[in-house]
C-alpha positions as CSV (number, residue, x, y, z in Angstrom):
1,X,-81.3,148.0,133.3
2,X,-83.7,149.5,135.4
3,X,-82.4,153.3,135.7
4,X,-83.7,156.1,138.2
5,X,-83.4,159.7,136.1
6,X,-83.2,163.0,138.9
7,X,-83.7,166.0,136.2
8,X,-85.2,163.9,134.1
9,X,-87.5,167.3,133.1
10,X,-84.9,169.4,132.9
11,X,-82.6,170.3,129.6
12,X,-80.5,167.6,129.5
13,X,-83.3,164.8,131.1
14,X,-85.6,165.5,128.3
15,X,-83.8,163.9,125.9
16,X,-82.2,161.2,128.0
17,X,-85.6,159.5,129.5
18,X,-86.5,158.5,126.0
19,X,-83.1,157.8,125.0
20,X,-82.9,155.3,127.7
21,X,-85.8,153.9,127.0
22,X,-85.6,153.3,123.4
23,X,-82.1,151.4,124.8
24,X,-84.7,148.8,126.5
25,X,-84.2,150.2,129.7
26,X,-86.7,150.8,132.6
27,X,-86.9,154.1,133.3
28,X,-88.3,155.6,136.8
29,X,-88.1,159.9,137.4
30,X,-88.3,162.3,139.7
31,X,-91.3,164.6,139.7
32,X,-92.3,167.5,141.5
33,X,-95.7,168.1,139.9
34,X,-98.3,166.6,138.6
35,X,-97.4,168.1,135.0
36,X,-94.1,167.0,135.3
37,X,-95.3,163.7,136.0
38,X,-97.9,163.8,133.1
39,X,-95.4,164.6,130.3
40,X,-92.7,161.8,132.2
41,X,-95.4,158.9,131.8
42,X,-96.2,160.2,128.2
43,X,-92.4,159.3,127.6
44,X,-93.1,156.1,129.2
45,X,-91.5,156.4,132.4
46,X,-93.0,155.7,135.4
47,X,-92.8,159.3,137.6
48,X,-92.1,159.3,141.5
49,X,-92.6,162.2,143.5
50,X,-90.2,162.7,145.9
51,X,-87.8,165.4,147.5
52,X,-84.2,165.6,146.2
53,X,-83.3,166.3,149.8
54,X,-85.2,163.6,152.0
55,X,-82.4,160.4,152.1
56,X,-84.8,158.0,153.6
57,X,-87.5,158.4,150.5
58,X,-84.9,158.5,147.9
59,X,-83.7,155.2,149.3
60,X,-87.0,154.3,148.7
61,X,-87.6,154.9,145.6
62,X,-84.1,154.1,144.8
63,X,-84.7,150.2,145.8
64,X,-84.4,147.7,142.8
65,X,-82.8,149.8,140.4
66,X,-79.1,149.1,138.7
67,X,-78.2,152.7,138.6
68,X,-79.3,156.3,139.3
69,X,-78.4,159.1,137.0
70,X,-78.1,162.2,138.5
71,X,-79.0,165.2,136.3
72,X,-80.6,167.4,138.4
73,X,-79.8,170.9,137.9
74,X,-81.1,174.9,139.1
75,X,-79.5,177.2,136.9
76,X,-80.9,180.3,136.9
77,X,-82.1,181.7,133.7
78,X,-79.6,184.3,131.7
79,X,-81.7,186.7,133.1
80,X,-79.9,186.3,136.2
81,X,-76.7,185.0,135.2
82,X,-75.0,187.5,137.1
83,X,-76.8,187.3,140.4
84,X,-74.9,185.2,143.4
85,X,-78.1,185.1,144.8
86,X,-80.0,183.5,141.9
87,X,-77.3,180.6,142.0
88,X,-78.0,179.2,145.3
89,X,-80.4,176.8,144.8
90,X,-78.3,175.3,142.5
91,X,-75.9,174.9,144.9
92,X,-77.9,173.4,147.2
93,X,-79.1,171.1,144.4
94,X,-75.3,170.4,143.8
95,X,-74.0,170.0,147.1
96,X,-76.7,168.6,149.6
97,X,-78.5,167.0,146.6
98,X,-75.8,165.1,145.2
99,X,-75.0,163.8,148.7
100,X,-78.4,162.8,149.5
101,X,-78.2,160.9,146.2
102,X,-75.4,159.0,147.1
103,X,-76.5,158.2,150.4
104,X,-79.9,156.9,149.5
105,X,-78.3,154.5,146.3
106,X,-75.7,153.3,148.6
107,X,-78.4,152.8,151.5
108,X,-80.5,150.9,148.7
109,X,-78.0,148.9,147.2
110,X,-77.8,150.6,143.6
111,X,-74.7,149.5,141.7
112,X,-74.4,152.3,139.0
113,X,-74.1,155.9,139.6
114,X,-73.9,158.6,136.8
115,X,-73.6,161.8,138.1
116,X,-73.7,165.0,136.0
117,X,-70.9,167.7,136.0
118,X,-69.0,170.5,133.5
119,X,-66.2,171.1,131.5
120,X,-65.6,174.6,132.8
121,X,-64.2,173.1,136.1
122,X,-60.5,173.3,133.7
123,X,-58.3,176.4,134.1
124,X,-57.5,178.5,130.8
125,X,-55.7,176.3,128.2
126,X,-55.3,178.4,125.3
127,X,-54.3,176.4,122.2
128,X,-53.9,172.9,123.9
129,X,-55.3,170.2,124.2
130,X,-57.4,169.7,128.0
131,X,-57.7,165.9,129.3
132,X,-59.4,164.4,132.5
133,X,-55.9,164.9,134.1
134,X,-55.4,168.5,133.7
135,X,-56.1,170.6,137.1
136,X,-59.4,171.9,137.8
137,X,-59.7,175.9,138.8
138,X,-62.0,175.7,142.3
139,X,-63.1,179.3,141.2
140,X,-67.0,180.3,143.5
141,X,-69.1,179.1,140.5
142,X,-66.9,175.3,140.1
143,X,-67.4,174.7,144.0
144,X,-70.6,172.7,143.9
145,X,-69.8,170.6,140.7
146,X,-66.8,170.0,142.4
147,X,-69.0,169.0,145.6
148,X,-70.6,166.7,143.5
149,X,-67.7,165.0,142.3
150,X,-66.4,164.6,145.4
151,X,-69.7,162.7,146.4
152,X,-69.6,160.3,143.4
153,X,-66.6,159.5,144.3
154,X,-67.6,158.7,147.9
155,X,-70.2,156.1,145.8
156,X,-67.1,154.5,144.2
157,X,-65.0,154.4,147.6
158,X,-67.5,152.6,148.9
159,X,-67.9,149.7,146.5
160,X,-70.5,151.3,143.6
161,X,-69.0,152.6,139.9
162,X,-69.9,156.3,139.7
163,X,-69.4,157.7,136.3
164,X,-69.0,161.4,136.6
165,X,-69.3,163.1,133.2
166,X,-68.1,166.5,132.0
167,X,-70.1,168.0,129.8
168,X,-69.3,171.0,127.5
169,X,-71.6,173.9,127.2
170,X,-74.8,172.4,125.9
171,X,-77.0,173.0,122.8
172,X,-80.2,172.3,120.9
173,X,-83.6,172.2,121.4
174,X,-85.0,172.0,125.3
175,X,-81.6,174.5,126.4
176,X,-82.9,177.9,127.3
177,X,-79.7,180.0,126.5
178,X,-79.4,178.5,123.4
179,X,-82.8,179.2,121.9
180,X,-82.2,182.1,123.1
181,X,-78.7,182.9,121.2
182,X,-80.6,181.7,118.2
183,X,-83.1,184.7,118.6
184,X,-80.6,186.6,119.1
185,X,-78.9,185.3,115.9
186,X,-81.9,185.8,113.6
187,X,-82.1,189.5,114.8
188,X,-78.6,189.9,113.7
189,X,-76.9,189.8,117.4
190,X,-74.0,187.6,118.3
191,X,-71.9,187.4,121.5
192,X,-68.7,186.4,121.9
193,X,-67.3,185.9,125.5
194,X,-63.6,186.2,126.4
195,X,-61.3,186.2,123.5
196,X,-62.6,185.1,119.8
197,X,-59.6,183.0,119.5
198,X,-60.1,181.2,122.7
199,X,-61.9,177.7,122.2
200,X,-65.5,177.0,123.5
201,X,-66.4,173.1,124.2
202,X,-69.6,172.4,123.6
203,X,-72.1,169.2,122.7
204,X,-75.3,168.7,121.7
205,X,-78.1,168.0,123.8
206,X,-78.9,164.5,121.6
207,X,-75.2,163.7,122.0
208,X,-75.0,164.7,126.0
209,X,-77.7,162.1,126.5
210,X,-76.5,159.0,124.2
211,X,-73.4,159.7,126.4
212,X,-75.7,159.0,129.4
213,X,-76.6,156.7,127.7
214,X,-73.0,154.9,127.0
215,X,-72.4,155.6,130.6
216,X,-74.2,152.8,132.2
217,X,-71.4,150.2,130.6
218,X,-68.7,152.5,131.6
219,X,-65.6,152.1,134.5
220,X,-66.1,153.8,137.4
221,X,-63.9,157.4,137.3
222,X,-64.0,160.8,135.4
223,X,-64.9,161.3,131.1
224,X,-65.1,164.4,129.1
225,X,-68.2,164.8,127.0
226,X,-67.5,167.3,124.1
227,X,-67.8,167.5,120.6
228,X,-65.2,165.7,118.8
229,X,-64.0,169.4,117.2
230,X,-64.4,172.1,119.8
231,X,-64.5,175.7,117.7
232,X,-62.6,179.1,118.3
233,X,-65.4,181.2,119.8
234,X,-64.9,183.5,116.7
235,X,-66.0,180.2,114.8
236,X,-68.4,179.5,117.4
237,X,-70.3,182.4,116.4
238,X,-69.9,182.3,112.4
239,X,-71.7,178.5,112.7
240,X,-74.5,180.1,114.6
241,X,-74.6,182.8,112.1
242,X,-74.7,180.3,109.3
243,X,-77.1,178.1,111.0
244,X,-79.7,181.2,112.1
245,X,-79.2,182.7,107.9
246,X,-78.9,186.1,109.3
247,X,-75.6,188.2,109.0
248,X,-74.5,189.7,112.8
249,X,-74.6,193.2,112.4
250,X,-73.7,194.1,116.3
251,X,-71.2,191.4,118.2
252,X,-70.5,192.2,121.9
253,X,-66.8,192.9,122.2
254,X,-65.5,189.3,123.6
255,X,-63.0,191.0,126.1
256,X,-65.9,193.1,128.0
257,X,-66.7,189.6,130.2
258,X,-63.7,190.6,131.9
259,X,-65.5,193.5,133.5
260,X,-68.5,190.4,134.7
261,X,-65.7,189.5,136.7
262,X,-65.7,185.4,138.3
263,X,-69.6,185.2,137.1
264,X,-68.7,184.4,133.7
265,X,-64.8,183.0,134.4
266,X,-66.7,179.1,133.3
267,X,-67.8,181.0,130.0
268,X,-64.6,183.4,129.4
269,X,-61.5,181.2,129.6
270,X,-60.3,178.8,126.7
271,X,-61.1,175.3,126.7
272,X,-60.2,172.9,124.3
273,X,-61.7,169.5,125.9
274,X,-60.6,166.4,124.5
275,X,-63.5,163.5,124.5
276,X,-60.6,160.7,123.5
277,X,-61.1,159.0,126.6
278,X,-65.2,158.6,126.9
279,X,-65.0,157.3,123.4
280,X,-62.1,154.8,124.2
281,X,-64.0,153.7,127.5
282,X,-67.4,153.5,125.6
283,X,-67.2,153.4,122.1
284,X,-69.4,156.5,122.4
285,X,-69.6,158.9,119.3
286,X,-71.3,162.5,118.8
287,X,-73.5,162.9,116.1
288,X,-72.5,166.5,115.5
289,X,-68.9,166.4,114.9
290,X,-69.0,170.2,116.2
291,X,-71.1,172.7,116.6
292,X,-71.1,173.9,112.9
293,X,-73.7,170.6,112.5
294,X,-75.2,170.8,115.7
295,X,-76.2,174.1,114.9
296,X,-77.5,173.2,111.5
297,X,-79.6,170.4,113.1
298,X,-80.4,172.9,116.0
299,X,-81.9,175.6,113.7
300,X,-84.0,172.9,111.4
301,X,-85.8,171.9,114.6
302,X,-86.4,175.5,116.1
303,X,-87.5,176.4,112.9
304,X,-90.5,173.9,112.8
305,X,-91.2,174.2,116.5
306,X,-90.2,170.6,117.0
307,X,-88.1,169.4,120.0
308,X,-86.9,166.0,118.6
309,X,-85.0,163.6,120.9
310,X,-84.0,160.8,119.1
311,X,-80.5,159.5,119.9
C-alpha cells in the first residue's frame, strides 16, 4: 500500500516509517525541516513538506495513496506537564489538524484512515476489566482526542474505514518521559501516580507501531492497543526498578497527584485496558507481554545508546 505518515518524526512515527516499510509498503511523510526530511529519506521514505493545517496541500499530497495515518502529536515536554498553556498546540494539532486531515483524504480520495488516540479517554475502573464499549470521561485534557475521534469517524460516515486506535501510555526508546523515568530509575527515584494498586496500561513503542502496522487490514471502528498484561502501578514501578538495576530509595507518594488536580486525571485513575478485540480484528500481538519485558528490552537499548526499531 502506498501510506502517507503525519508524525512520522515524532515518538511513535519513528518506529512506524520503517516498520511500514519493511511490510513492503510505500511510505510518504510529513516534514517541517529540512533535517526532518534528511533523517525521513534515510529511512527510505520519501519526505513532503507541507502544513498540517492547509486542506488544499494536504489533498495534494494526499493524492494516490491507500491510506493516511495520522500520528501527529504536540505534547509538551514533562517540564510542562502542568501548564494549560503549554498544551495548546496540541490541541490545535488534535482538533483543527485531525479535521484538516480528514478533509484533504476524503477530498483526495484515500480509502484508509488510521488515526491516533489514548487509552486515558476511560473513566476509573479499578480492578475490572475496560473494553472499547466502556464510557469515556470528556475531562479538559480528553477533549481533543476525543475531537479527533469524532473526525475519523466523519471519514467512515462518509464512505472511508478510519481505524482509531487507543494507545496505552507508551515506552521505549524515542519517548521522552520514559528515558527520562529511566534516569530517574538509575539514580534511585521512582514515581508512582494515583494509587499503587490502581492499574497503568501501557505498550511499547515497537508494539504501538506493528499495531499501526496491523491497522491498515483492519474494519473500520474503535481498538485498544495495550499490553496483553497491564501492571498495578506498584508493579509498574518494581519492573522499572528491575529493568534500571538500581533499588528506589525515594518514591513520590502516589496519592499527592490528587493535589495536580485534572492535569494528571489521564495518569492518576486506574485503567485496566483490554487489547482482546485489536487482536481478534487483526491477529495483532505485542512483543512485550507487559511492561516487566518491555522494560528489560527498553533498558538494553538505552544502555548501548541504540534506538532500535525493528518490528
Amino acid at each position: 500500500m502506498k501510506v502517507f505518515v503525519t508524525g512520522a518524526t515524532g515518538a511513535i512515527g519513528r518506529h512506524v516509517v520503517p516498520a511500514l516499510i519493511r511490510h513492503g509498503h510505500t511510505v510518504t511523510a510529513l516534514a517541517r525541516t529540512p533535517e526532518k526530511a534528511a533523517a525521513l529519506s534515510a529511512q527510505g521514505a520519501r519526505a513532503v513538506a507541507v502544513s498540517l493545517f492547509e486542506r488544499s496541500a494536504l489533498a495534494e499530497a494526499f493524492a494516490g495513496h491507500d491510506a493516511v495515518a495520522n500520528l501527529a502529536t504536540a505534547i509538551p515536554p514533562t517540564s510542562r506537564f502542568m501548564s494549560a498553556k503549554a498544551w495548546r498546540k496540541n490541541d490545535r494539532v488534535r482538533t483543527e489538524g485531525s479535521a484538516a486531515v480528514v478533509d484533504a483524504a476524503l477530498a483526495s480520495g484515500v480509502a484508509g484512515l488510521v488515526q491516533e488516540s489514548v487509552s486515558m479517554l476511560y473513566g476509573d475502573g479499578g480492578a475490572d476489566w475496560i473494553d472499547e464499549d466502556a464510557p469515556v470521561d470528556p475531562y479538559p485534557l480528553a477533549r481533543s482526542n476525543l475531537t479527533a475521534e469524532a473526525n475519523a469517524r466523519r471519514f467512515t460516515e462518509a464512505g472511508g474505514t478510519a481505524v482509531v486506535l487507543r494507545f496505552g501510555l507508551f515506552y521505549g526508546p524515542g519517548a521522552a518521559h520514559s528515558d527520562q523515568m529511566f534516569a530517574q530509575a538509575r539514580r534511585h527515584v521512582g514515581l508512582v501516580v494515583g494509587p499503587p494498586d490502581g492499574y497503568l496500561s501501557s505498550i511499547h513503542l515497537a508494539d504501538a507501531a506493528s499495531a499501526v502496522v496491523s491497522a491498515l487490514r483492519a474494519p473500520a471502528g474503535t481498538f485498544n492497543v495495550v499490553d496483553d498484561e497491564p501492571l498495578t502501578k506498584r508493579e509498574h514501578a518494581r519492573a522499572l526498578e528491575r529493568a534500571a538495576g538500581s533499588a528506589m530509595w525515594l518514591r513520590v507518594p502516589g496519592r499527592a497527584a490528587a493535589l495536580f488536580g485534572e492535569r494528571l486525571t489521564s495518569l492518576s485513575r486506574s485503567l485496566r485496558v483490554s487489547n482482546a478485540r485489536f487482536r481478534a480484528a487483526t491477529g495483532w500481538a505485542p512483543r512485550y507481554p507487559s511492561a516487566r519485558e518491555g522494560w528489560m528490552a527498553t533498558a538494553a537499548t538505552l544502555r548501548t545508546g541504540t534506538a532500535r526499531t525493528s518490528v
